[in-house]
Every structure is written in C-alpha cells, then in structure tokens.
Backbone as ProteinMPNN parsed JSONL, in Angstrom:
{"seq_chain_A": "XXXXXXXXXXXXXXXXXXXXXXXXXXXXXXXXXXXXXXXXXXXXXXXXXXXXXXXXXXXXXXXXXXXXXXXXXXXXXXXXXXXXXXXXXX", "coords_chain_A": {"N_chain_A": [[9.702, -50.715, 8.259], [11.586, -47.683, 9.223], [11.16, -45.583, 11.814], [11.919, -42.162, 11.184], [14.311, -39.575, 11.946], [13.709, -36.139, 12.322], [16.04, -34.367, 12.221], [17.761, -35.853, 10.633], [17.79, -35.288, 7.923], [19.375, -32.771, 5.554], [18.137, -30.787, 5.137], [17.78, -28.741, 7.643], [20.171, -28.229, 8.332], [21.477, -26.569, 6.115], [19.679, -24.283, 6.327], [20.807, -23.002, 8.514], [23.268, -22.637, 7.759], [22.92, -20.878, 5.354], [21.292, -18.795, 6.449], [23.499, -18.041, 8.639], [25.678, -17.167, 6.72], [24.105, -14.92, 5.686], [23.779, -13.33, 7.986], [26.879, -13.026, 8.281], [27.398, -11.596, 5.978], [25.809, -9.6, 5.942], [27.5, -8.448, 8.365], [29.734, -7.639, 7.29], [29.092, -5.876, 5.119], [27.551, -3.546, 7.037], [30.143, -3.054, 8.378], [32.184, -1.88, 6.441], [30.496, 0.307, 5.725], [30.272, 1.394, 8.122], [32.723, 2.361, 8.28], [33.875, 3.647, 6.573], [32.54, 6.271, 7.444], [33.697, 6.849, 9.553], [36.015, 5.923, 9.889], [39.596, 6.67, 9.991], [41.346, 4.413, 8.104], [41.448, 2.052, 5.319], [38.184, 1.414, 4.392], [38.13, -0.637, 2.383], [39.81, -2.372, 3.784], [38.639, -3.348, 6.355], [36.364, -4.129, 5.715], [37.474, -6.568, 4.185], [38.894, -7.96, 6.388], [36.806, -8.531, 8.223], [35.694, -9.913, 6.514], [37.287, -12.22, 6.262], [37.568, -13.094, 9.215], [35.32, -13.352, 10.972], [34.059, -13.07, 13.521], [36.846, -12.221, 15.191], [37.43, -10.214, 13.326], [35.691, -8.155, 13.632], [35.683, -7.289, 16.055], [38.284, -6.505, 16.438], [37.66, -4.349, 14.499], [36.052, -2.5, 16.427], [37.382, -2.102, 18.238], [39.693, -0.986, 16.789], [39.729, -0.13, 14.901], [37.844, 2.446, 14.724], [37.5, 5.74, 14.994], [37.927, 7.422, 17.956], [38.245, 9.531, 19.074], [38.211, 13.093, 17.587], [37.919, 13.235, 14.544], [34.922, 13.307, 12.681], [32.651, 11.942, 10.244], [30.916, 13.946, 7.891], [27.459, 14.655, 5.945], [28.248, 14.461, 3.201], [30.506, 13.791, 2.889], [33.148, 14.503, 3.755], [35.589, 14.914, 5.974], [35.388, 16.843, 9.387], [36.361, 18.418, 11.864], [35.885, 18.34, 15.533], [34.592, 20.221, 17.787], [35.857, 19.899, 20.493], [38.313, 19.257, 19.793], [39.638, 21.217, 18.2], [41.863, 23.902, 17.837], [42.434, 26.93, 19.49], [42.043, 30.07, 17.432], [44.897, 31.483, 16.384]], "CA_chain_A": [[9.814, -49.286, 8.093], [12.553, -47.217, 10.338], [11.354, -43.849, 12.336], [12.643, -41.0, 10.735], [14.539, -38.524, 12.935], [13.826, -34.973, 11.707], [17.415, -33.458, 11.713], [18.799, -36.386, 9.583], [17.768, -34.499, 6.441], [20.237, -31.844, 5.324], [17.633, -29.182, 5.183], [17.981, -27.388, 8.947], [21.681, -27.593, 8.213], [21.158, -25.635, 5.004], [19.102, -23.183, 6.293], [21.472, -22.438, 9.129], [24.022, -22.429, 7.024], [22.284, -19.863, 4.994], [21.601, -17.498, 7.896], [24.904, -17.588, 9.274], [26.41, -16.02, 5.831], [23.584, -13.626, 5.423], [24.263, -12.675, 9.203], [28.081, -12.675, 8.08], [27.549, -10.451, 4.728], [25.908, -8.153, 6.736], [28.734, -7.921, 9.108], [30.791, -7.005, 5.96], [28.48, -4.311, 4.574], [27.922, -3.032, 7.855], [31.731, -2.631, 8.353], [32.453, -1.225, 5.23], [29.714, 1.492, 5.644], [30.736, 2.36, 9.138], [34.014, 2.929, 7.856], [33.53, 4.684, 5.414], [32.128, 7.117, 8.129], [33.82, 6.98, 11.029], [37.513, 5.444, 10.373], [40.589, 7.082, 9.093], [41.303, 3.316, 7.566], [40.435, 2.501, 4.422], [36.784, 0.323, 4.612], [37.984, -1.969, 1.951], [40.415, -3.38, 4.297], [38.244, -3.551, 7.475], [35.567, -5.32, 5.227], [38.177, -7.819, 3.815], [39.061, -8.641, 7.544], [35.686, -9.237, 8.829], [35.133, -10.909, 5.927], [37.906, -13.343, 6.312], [37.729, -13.956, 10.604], [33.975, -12.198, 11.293], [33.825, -12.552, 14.738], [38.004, -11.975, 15.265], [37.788, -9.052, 12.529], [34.81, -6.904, 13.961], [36.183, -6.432, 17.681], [38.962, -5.957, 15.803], [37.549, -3.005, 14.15], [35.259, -1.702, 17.147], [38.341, -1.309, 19.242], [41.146, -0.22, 16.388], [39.423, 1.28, 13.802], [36.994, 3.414, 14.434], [37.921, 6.526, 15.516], [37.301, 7.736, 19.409], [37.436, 11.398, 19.177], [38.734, 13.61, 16.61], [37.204, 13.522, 12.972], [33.465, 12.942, 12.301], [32.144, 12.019, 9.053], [29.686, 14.721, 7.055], [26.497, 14.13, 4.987], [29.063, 14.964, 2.008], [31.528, 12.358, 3.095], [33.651, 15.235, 4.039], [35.757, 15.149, 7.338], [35.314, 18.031, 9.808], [37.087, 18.688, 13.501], [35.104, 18.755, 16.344], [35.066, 21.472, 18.664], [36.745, 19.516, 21.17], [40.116, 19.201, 19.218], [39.809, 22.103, 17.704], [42.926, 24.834, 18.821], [41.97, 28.944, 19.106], [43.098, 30.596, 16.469], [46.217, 32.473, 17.217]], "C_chain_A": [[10.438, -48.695, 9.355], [11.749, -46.049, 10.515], [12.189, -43.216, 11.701], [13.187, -40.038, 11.6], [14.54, -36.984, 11.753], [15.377, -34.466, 11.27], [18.266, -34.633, 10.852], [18.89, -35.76, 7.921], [18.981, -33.555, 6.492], [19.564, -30.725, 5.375], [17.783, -28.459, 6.712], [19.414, -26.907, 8.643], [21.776, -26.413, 7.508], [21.054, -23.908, 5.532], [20.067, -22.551, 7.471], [22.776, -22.051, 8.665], [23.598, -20.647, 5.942], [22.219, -18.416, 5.864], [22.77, -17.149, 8.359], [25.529, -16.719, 7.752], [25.657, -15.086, 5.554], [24.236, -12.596, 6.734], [25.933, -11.944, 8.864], [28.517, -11.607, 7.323], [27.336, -9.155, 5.09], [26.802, -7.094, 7.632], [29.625, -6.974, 8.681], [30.583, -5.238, 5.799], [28.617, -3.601, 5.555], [29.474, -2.41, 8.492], [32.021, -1.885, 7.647], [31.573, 0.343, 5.301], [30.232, 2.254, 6.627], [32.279, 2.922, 9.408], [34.532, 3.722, 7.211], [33.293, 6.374, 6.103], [32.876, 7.478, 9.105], [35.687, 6.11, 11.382], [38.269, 6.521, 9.568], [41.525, 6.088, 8.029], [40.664, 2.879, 6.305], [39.108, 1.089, 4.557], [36.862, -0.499, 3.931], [38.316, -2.539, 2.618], [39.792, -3.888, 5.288], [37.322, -4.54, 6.895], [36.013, -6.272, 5.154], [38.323, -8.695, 5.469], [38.237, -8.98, 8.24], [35.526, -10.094, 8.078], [35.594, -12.692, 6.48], [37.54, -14.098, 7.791], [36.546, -12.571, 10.913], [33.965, -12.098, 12.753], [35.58, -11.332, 15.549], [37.781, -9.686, 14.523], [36.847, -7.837, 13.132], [35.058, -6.233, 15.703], [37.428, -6.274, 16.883], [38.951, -4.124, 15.621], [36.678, -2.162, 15.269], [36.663, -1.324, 18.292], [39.702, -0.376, 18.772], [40.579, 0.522, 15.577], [38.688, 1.928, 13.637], [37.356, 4.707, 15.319], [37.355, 7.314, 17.163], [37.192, 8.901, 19.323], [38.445, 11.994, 18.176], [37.687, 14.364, 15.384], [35.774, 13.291, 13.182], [33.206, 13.177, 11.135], [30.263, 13.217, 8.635], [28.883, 13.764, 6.407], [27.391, 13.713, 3.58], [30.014, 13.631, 2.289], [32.857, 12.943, 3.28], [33.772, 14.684, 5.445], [35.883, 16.467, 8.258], [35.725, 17.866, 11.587], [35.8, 18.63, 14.392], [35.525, 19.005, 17.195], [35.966, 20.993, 19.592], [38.298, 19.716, 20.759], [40.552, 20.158, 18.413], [40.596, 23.451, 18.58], [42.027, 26.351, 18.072], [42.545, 29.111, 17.974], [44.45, 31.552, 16.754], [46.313, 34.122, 16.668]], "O_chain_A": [[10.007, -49.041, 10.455], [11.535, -45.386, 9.499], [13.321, -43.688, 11.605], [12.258, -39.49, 12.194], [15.183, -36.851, 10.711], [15.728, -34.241, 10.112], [19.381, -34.335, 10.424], [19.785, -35.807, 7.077], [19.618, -33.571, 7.545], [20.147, -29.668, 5.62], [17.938, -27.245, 6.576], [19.835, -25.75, 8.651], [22.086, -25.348, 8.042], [21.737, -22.9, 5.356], [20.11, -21.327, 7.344], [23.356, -21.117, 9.22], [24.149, -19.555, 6.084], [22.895, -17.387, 5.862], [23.073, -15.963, 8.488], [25.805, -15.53, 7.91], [26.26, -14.118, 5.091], [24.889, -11.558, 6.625], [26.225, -10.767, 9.079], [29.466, -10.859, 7.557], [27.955, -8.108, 4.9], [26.901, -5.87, 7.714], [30.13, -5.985, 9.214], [31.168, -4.181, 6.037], [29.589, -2.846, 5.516], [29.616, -1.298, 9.0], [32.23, -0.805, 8.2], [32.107, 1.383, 4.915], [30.618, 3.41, 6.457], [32.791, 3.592, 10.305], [35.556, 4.393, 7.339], [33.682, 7.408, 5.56], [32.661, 8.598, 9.568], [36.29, 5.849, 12.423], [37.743, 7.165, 8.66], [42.302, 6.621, 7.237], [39.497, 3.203, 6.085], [39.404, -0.077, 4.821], [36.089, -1.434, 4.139], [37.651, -3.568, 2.739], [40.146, -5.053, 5.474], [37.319, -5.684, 7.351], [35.483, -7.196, 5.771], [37.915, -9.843, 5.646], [38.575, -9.802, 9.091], [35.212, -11.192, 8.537], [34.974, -13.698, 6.827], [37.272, -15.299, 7.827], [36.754, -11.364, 11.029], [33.856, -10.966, 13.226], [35.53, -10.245, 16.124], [37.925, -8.569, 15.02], [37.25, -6.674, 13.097], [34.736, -5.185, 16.262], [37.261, -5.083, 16.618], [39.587, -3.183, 16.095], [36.591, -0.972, 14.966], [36.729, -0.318, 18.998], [40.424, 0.389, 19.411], [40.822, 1.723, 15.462], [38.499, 2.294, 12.477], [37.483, 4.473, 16.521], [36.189, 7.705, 17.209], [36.099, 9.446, 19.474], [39.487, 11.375, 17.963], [37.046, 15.412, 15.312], [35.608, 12.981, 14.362], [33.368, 14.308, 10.677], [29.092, 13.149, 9.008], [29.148, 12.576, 6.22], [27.138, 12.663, 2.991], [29.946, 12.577, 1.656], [33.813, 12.2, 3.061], [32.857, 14.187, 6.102], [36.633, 17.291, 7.736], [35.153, 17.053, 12.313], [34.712, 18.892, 13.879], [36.533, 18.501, 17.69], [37.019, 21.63, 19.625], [39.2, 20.253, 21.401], [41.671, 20.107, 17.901], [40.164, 23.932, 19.627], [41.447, 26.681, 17.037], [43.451, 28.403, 17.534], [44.472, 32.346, 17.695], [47.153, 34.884, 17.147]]}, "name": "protein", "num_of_chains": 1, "seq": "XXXXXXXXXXXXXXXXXXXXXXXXXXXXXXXXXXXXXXXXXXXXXXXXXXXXXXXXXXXXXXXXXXXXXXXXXXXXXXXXXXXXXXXXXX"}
C-alpha cells in the first residue's frame, strides 16, 4: 500500500478553479454595473473585455473608462453636470 499525497486528487484543483471564475464573474458584473454609472462607454463592452483578459481588461477600465470629472450618474440613470464643469449662464 503507497502513501497518498493529498493534492494528487483533482478536488483542490476544482475548487480553485471554481473560485477563480466566481472571483472572475464578479469582476464582470462589477464592471458592467460600474459602467453603467460612471462611464460614457457602453458597459457591454467594458464587461466583454474584462471578461475576455480580467486582470488586463479591469486596469484597463479603471484608468480609460471611467470617467474623472465631468458627468455623474443619477438614482434615475440620468446624467447630470457637476458644478465644477458647469459654465455661468450668460
């Protein structure tokens, strides 16, 4: 009878396997939502590109597509100026 080494089974793989695409899906959703909010881009595409390269695609989107100052997303899903960029009226 041979010793068994724990990690020869396939189950840790599995389960890390597992985790890493929940971790990944989330990435997605998360993307997609905060895009939805906060890009002028549309959030399918930012999703699709995390989806495809997750780590690549989400600095991606934290440095191109989310907007730095300008717009801000409403409750409504309405965009509205903020005061900053907003000119007097003439």
């Amino acid at each position: 009878m041979s010793p068994t080494v724990p990690l020869q089974s396939a189950a840790p793989l599995f389960i890390v396997f597992v985790l890493m695409m929940v971790v990944a899906l989330g990435l997605v959703v998360w993307t997609w939502l905060d895009a939805e909010k906060n890009s002028d881009h549309p959030a399918f595409l930012w999703a699709v590109v995390v989806f495809l390269a997750p780590i690549l695609g989400i600095v991606l989107y934290l440095l191109l597509g989310r907007n730095a100052t300008g717009t801000t997303g409403n409750r409504d899903g309405s965009r509205s100026q903020t005061s900053r960029s907003k000119r007097p009226p003439l």
